[in-house]
PDB file of N, CA, C and O in Angstrom:
ATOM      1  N   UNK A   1       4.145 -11.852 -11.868  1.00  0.00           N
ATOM      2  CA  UNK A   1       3.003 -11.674 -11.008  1.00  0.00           C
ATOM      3  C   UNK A   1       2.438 -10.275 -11.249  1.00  0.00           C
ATOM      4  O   UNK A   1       3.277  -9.377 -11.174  1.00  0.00           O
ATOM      5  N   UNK A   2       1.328  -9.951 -11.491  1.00  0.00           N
ATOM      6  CA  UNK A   2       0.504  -8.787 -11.630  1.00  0.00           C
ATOM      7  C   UNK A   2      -0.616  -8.578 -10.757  1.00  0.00           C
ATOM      8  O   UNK A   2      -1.631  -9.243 -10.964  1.00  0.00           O
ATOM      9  N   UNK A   3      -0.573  -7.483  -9.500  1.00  0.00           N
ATOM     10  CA  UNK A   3      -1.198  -7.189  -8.497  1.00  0.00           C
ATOM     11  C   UNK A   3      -2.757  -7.175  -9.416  1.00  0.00           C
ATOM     12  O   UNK A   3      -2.964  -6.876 -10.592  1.00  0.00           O
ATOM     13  N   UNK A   4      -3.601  -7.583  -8.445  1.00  0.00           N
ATOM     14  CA  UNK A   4      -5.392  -7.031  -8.827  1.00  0.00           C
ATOM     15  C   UNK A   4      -5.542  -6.208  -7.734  1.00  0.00           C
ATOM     16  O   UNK A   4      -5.633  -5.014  -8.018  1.00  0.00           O
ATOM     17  N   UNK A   5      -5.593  -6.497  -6.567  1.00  0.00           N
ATOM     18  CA  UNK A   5      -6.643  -5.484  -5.396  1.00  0.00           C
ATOM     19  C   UNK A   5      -5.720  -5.283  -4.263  1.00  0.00           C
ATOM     20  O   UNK A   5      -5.435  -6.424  -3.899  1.00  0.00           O
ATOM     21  N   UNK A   6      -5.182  -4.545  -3.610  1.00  0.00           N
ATOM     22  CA  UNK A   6      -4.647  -4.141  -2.484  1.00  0.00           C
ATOM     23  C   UNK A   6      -5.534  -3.571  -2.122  1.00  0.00           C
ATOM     24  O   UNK A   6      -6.267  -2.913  -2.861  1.00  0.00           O
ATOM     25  N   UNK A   7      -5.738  -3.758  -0.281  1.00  0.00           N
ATOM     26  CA  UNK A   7      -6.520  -3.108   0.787  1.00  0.00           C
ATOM     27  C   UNK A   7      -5.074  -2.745   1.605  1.00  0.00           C
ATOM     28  O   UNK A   7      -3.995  -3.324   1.477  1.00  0.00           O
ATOM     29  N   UNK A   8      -5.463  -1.406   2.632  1.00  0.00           N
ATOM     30  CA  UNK A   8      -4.490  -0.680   3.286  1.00  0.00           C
ATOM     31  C   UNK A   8      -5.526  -0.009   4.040  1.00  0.00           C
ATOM     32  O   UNK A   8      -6.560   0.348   3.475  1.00  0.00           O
ATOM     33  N   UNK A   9      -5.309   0.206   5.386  1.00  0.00           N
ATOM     34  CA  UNK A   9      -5.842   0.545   6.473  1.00  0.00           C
ATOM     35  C   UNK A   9      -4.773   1.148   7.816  1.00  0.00           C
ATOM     36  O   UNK A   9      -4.082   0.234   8.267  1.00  0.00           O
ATOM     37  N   UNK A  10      -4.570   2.351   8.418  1.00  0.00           N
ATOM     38  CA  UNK A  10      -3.500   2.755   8.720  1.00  0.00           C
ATOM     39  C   UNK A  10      -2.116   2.605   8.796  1.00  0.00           C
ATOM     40  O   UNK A  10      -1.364   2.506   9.766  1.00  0.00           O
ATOM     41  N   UNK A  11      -1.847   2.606   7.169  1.00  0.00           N
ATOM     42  CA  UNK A  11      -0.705   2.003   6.792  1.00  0.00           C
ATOM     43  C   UNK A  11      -0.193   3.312   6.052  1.00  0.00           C
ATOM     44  O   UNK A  11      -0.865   3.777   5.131  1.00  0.00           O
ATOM     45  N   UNK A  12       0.961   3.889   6.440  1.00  0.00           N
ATOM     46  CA  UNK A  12       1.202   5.353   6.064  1.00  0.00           C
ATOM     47  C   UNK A  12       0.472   6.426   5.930  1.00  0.00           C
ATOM     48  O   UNK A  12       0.126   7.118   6.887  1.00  0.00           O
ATOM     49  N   UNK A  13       0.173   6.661   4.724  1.00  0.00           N
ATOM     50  CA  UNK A  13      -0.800   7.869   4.575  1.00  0.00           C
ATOM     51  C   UNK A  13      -1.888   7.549   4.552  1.00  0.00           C
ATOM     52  O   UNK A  13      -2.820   8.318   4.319  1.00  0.00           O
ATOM     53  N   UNK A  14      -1.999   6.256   4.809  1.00  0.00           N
ATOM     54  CA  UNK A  14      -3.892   6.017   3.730  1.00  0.00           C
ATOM     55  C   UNK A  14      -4.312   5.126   5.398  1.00  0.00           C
ATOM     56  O   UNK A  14      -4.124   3.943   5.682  1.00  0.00           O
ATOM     57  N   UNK A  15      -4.975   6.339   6.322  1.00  0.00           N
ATOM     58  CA  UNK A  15      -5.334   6.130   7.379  1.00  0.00           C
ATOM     59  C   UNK A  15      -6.977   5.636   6.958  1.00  0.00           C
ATOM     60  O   UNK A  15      -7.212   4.537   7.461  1.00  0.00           O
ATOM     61  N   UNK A  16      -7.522   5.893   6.589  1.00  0.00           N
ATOM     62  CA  UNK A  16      -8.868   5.334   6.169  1.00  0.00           C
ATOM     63  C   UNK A  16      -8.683   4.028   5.557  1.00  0.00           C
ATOM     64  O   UNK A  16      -7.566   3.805   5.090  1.00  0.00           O
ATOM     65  N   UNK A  17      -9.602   3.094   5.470  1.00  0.00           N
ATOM     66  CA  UNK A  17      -8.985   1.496   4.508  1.00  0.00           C
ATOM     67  C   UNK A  17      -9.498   2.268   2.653  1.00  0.00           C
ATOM     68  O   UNK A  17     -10.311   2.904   1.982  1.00  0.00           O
ATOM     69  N   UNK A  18      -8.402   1.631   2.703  1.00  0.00           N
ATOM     70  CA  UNK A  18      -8.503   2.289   1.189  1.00  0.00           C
ATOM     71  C   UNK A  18      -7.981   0.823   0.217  1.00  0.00           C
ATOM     72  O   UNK A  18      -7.076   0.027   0.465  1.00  0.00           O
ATOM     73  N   UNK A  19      -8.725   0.856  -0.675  1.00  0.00           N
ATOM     74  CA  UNK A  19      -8.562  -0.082  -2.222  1.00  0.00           C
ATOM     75  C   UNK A  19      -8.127   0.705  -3.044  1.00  0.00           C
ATOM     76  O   UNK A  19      -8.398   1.887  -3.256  1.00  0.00           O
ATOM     77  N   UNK A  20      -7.131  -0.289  -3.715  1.00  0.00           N
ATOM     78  CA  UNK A  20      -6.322  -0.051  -5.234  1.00  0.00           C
ATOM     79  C   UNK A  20      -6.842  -0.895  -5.746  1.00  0.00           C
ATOM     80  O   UNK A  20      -7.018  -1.897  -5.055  1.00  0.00           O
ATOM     81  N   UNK A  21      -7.243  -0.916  -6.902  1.00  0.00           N
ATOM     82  CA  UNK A  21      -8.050  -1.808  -8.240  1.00  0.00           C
ATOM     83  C   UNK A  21      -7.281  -1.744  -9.140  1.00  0.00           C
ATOM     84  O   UNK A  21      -7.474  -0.915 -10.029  1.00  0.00           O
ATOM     85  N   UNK A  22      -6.442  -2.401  -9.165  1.00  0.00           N
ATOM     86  CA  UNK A  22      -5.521  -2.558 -10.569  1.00  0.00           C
ATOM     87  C   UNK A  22      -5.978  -3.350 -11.319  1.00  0.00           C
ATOM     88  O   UNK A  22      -4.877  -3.643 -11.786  1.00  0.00           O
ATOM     89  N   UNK A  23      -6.565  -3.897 -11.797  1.00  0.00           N
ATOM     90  CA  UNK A  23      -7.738  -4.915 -12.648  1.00  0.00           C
ATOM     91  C   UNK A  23      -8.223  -3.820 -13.184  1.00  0.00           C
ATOM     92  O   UNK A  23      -7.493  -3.318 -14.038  1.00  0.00           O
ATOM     93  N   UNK A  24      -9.568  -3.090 -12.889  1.00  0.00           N
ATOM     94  CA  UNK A  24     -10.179  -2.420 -12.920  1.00  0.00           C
ATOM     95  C   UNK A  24      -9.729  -0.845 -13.617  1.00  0.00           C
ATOM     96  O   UNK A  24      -9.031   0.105 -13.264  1.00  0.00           O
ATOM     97  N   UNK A  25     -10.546  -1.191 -14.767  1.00  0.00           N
ATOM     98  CA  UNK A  25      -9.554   0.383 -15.855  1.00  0.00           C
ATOM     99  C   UNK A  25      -8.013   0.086 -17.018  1.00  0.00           C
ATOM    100  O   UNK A  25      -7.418   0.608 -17.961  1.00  0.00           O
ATOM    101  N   UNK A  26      -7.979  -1.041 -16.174  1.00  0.00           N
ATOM    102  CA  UNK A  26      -6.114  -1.499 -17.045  1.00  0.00           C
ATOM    103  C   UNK A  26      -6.524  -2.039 -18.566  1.00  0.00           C
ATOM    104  O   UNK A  26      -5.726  -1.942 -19.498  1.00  0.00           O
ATOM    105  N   UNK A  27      -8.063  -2.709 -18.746  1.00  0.00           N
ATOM    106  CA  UNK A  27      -8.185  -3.891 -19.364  1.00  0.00           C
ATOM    107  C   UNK A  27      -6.668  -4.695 -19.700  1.00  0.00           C
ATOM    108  O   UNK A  27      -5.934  -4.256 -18.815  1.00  0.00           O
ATOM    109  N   UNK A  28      -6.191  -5.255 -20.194  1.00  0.00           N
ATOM    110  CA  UNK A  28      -5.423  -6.411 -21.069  1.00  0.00           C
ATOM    111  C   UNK A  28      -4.064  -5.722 -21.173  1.00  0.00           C
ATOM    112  O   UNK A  28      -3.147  -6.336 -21.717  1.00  0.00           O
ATOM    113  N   UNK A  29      -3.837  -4.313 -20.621  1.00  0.00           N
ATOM    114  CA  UNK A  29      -2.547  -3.394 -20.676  1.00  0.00           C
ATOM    115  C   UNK A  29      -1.924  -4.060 -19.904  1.00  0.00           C
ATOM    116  O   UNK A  29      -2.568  -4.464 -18.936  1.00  0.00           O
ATOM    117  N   UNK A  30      -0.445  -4.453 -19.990  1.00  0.00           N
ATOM    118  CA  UNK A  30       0.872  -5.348 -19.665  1.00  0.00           C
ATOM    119  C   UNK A  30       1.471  -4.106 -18.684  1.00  0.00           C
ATOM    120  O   UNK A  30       2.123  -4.554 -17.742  1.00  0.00           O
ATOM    121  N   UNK A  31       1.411  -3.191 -18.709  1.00  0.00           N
ATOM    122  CA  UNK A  31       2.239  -2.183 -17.600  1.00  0.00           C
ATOM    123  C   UNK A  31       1.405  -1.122 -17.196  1.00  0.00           C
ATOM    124  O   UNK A  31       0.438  -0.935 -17.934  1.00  0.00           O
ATOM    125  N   UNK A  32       1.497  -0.523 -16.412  1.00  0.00           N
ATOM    126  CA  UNK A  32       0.572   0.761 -15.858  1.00  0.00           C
ATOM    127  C   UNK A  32       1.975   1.465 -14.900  1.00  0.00           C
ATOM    128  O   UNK A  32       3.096   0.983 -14.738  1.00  0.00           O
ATOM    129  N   UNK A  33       1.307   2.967 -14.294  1.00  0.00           N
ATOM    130  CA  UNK A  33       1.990   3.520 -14.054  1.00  0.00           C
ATOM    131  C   UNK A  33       1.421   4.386 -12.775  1.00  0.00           C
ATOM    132  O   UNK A  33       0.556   5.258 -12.854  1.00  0.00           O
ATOM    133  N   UNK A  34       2.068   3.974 -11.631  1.00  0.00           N
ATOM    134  CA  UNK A  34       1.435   4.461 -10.316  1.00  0.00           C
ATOM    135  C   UNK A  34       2.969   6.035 -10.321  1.00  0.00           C
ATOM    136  O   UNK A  34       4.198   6.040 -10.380  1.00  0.00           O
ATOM    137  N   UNK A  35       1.562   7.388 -10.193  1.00  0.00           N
ATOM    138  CA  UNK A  35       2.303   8.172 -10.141  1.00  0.00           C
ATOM    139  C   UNK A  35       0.867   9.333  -9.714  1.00  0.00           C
ATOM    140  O   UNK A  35      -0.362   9.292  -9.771  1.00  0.00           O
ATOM    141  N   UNK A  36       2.221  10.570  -9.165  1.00  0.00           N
ATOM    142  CA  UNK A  36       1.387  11.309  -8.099  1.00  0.00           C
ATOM    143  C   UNK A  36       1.999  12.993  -7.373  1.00  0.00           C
ATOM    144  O   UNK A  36       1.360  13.708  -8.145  1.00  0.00           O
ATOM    145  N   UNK A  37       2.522  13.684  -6.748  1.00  0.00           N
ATOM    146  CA  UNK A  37       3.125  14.622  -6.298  1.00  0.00           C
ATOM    147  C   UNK A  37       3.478  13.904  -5.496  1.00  0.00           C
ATOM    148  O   UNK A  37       3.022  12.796  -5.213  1.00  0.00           O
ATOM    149  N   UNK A  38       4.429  14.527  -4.994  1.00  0.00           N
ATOM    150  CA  UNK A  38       5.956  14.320  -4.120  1.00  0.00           C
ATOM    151  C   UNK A  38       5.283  14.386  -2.407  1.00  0.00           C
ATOM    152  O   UNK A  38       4.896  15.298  -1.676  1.00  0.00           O
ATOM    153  N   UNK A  39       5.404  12.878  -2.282  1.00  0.00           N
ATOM    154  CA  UNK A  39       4.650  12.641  -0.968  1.00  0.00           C
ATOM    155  C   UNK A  39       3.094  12.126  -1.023  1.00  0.00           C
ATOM    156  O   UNK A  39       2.339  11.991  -0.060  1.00  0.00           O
ATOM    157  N   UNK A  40       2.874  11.924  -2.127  1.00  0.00           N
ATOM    158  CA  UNK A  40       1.603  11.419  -2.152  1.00  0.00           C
ATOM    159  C   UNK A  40       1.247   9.944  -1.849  1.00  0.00           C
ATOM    160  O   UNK A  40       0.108   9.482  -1.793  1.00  0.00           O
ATOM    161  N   UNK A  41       2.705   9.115  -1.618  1.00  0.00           N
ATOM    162  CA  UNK A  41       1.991   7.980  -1.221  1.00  0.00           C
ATOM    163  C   UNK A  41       2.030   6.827  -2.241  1.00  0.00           C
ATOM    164  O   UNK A  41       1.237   5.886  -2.252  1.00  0.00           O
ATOM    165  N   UNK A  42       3.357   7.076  -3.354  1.00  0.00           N
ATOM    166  CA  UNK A  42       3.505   6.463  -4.498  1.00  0.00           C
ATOM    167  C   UNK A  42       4.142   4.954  -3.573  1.00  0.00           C
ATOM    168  O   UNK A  42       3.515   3.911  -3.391  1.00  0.00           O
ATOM    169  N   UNK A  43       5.547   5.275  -3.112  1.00  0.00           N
ATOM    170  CA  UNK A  43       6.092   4.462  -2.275  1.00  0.00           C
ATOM    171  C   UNK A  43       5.513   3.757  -1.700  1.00  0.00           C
ATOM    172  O   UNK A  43       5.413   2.582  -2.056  1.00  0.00           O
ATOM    173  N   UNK A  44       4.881   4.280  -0.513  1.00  0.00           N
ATOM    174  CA  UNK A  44       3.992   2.899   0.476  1.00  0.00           C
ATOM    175  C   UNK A  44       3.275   2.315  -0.609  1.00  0.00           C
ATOM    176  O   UNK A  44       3.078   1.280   0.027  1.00  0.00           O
ATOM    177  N   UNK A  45       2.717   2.086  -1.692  1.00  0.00           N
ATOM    178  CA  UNK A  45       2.214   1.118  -2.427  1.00  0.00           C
ATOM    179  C   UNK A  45       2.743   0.287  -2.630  1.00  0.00           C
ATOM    180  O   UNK A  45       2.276  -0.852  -2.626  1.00  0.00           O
ATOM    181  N   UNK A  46       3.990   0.619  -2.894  1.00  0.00           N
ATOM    182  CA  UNK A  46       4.910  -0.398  -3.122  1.00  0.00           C
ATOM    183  C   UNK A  46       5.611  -1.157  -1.914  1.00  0.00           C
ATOM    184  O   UNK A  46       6.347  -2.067  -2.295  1.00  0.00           O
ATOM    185  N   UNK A  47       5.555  -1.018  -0.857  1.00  0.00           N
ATOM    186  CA  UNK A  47       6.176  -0.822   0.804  1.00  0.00           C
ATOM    187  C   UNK A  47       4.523  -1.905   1.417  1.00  0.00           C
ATOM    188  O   UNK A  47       4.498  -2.744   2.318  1.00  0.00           O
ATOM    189  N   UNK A  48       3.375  -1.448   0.532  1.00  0.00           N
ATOM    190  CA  UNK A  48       2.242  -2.290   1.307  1.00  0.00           C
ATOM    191  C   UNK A  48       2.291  -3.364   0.508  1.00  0.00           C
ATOM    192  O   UNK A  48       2.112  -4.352   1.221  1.00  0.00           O
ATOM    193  N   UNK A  49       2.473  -3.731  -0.827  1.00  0.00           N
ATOM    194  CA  UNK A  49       2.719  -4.659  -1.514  1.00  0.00           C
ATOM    195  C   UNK A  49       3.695  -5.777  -0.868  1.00  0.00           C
ATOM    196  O   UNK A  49       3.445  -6.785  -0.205  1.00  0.00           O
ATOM    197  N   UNK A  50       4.672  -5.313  -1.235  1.00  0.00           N
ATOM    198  CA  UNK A  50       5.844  -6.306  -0.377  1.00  0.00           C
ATOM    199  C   UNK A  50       5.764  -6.538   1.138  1.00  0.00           C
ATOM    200  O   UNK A  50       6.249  -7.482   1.762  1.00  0.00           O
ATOM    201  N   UNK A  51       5.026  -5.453   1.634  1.00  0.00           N
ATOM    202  CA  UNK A  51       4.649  -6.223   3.756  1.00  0.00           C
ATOM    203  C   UNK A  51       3.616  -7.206   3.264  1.00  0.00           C
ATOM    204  O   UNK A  51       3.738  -8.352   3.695  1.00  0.00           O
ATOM    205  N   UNK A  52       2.434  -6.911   2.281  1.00  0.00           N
ATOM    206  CA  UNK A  52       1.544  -8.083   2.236  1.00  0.00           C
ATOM    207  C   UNK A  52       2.354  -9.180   1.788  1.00  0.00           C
ATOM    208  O   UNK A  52       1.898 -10.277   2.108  1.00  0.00           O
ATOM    209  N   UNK A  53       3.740  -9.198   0.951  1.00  0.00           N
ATOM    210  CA  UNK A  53       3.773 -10.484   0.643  1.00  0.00           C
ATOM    211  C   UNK A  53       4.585 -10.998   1.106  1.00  0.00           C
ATOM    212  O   UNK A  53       4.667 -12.168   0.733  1.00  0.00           O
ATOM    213  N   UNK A  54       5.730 -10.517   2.210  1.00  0.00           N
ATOM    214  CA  UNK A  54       7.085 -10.623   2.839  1.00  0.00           C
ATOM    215  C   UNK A  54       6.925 -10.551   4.125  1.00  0.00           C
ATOM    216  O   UNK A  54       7.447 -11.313   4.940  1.00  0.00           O
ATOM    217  N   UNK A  55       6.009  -9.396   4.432  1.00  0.00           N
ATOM    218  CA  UNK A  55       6.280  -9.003   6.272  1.00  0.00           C
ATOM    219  C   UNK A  55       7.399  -7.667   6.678  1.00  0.00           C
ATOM    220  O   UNK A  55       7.659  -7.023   7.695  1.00  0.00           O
ATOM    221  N   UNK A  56       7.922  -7.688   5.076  1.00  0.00           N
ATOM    222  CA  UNK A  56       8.498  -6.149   5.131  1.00  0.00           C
ATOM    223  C   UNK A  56       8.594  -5.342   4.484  1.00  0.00           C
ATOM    224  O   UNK A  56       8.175  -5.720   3.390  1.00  0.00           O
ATOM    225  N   UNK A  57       9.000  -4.073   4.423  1.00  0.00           N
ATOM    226  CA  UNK A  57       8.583  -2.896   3.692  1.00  0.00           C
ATOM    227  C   UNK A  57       9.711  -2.853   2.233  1.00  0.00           C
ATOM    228  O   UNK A  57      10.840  -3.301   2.429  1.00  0.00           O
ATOM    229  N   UNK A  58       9.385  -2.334   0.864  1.00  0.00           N
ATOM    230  CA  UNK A  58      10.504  -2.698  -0.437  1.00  0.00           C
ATOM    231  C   UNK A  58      12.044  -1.746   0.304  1.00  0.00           C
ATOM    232  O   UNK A  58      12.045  -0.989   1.275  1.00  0.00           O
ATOM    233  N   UNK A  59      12.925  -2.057  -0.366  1.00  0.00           N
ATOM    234  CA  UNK A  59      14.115  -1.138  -0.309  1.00  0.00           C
ATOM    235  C   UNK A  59      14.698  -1.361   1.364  1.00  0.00           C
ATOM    236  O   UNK A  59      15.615  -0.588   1.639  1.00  0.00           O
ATOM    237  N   UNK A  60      14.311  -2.246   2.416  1.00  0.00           N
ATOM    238  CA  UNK A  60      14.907  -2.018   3.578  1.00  0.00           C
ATOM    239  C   UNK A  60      15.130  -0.548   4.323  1.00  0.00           C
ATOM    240  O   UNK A  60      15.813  -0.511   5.346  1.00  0.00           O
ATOM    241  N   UNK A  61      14.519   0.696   3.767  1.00  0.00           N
ATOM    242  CA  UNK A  61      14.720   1.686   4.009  1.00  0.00           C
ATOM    243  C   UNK A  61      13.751   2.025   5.060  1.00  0.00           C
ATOM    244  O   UNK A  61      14.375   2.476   6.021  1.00  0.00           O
ATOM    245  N   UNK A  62      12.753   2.003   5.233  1.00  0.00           N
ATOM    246  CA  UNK A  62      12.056   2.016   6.463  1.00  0.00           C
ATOM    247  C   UNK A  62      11.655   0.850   6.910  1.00  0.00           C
ATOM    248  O   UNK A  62      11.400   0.049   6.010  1.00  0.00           O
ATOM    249  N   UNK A  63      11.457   0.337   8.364  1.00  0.00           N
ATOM    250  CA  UNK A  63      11.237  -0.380   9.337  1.00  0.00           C
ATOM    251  C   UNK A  63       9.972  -0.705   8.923  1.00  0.00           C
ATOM    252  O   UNK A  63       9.174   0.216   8.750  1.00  0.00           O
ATOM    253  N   UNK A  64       9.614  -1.906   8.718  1.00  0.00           N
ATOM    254  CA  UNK A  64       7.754  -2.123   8.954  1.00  0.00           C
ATOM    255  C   UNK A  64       7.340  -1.533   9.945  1.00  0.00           C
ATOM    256  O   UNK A  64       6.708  -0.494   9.750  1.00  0.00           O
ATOM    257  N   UNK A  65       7.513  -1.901  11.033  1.00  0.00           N
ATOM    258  CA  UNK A  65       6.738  -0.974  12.165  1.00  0.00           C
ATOM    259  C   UNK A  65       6.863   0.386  12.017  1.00  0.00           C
ATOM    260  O   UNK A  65       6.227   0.793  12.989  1.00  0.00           O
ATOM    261  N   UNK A  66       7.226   1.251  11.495  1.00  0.00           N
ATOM    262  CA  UNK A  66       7.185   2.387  11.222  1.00  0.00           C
ATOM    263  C   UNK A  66       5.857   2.797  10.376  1.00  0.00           C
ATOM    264  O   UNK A  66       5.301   3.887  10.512  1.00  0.00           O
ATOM    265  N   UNK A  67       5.442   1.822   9.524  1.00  0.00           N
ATOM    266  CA  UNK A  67       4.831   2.245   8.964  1.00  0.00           C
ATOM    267  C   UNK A  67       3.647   2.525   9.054  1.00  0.00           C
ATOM    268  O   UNK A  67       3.222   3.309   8.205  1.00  0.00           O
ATOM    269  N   UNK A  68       2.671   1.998  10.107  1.00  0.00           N
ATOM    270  CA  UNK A  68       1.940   2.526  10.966  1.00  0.00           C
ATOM    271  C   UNK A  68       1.138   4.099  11.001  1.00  0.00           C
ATOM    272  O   UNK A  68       1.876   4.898  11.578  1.00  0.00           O
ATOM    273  N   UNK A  69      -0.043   4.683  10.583  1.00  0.00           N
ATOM    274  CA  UNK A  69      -0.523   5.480  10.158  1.00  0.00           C
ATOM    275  C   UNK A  69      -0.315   6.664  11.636  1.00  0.00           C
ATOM    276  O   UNK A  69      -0.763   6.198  12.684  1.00  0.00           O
ATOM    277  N   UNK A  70       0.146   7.710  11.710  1.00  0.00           N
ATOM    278  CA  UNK A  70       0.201   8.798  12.834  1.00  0.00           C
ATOM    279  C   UNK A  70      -1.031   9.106  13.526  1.00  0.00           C
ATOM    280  O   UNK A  70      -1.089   9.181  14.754  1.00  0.00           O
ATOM    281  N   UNK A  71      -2.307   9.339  12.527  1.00  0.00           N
ATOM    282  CA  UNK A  71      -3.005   9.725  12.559  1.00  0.00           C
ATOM    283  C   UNK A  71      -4.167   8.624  13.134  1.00  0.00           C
ATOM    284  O   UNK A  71      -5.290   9.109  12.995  1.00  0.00           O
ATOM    285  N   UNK A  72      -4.182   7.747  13.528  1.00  0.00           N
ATOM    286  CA  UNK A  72      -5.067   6.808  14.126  1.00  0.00           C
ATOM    287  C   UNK A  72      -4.731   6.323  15.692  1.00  0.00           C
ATOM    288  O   UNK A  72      -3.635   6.383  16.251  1.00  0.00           O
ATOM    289  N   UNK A  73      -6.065   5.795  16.268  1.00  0.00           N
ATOM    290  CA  UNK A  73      -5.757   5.410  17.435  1.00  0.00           C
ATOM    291  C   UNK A  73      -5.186   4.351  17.659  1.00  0.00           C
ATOM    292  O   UNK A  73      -5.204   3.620  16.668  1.00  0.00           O
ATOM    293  N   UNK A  74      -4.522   3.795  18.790  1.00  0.00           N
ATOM    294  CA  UNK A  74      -3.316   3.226  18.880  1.00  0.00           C
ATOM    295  C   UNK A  74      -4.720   1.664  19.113  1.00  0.00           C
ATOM    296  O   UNK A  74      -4.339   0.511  19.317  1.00  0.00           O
ATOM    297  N   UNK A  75      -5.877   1.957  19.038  1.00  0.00           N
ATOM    298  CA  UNK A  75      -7.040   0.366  19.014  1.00  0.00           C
ATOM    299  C   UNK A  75      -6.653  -0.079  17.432  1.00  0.00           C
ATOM    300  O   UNK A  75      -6.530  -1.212  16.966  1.00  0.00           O
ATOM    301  N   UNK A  76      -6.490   1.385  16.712  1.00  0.00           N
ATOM    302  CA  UNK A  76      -7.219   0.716  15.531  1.00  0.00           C
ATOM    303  C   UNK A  76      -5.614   0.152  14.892  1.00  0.00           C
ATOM    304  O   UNK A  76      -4.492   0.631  15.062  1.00  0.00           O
ATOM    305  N   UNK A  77      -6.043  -0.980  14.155  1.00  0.00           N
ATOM    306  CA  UNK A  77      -5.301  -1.971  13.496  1.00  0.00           C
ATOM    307  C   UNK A  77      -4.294  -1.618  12.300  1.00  0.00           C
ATOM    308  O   UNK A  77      -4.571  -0.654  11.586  1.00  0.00           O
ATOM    309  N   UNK A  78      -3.522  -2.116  12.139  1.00  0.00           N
ATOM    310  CA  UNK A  78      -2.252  -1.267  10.822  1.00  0.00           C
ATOM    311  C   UNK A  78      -2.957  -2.734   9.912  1.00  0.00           C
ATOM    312  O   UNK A  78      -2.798  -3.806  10.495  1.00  0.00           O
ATOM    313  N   UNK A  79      -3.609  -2.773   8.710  1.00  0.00           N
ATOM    314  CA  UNK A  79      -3.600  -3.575   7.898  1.00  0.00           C
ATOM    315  C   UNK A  79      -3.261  -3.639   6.462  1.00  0.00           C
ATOM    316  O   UNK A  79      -3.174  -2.613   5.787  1.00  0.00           O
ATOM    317  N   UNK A  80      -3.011  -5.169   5.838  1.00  0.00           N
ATOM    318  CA  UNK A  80      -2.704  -4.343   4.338  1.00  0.00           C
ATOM    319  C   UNK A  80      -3.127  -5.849   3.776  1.00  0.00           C
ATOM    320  O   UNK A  80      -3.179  -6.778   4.582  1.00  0.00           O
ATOM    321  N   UNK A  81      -3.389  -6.036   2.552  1.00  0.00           N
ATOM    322  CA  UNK A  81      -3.613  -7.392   2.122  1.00  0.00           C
ATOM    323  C   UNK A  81      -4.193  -7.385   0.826  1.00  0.00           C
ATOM    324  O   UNK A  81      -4.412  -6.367   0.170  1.00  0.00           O
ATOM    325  N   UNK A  82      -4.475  -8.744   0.419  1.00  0.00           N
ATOM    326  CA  UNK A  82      -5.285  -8.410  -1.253  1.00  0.00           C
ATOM    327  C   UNK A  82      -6.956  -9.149  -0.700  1.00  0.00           C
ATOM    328  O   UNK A  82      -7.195  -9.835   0.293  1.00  0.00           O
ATOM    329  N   UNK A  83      -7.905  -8.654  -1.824  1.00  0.00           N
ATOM    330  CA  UNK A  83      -8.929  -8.832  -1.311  1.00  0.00           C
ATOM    331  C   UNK A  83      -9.388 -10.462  -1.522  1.00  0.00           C
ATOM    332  O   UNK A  83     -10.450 -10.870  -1.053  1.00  0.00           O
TER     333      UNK A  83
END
């Protein structure tokens, strides 16, 4: 299985809704490489991936409900999904 589009919306760091386009830039390349500084948010990609497709976060290491953005109001919605 090879991701195309993740959406994320106060889901860890990425309190704004934010798109990943993995389609987009890869052309026909078989592997790519999500990378970044220490805390940037490499993980929850992978943590929003698997809640979109499981209901829980990779590695059992943090709680889904945890993952929940700090920085937003408790109206606005924790989302994550493909487009």
């Amino acid at each position: 299985m090879r991701p195309i589009k993740l959406k994320m919306s106060a889901f860890g760091p990425y309190v704004e809704p934010t798109t990943l386009d993995f389609e987009n830039g890869l052309r026909d390349e078989k592997i790519f490489l999500i990378h970044g500084e220490t805390g940037a948010g490499k993980t929850t990609i992978l943590d929003a991936m698997t809640y979109a497709l499981y209901g829980e976060t990779s590695g059992k290491v943090r709680d889904a409900k945890d993952m929940r953005s700090k920085g937003v109001a408790r109206s606005e919605e924790r989302r994550v999904g493909k487009e």
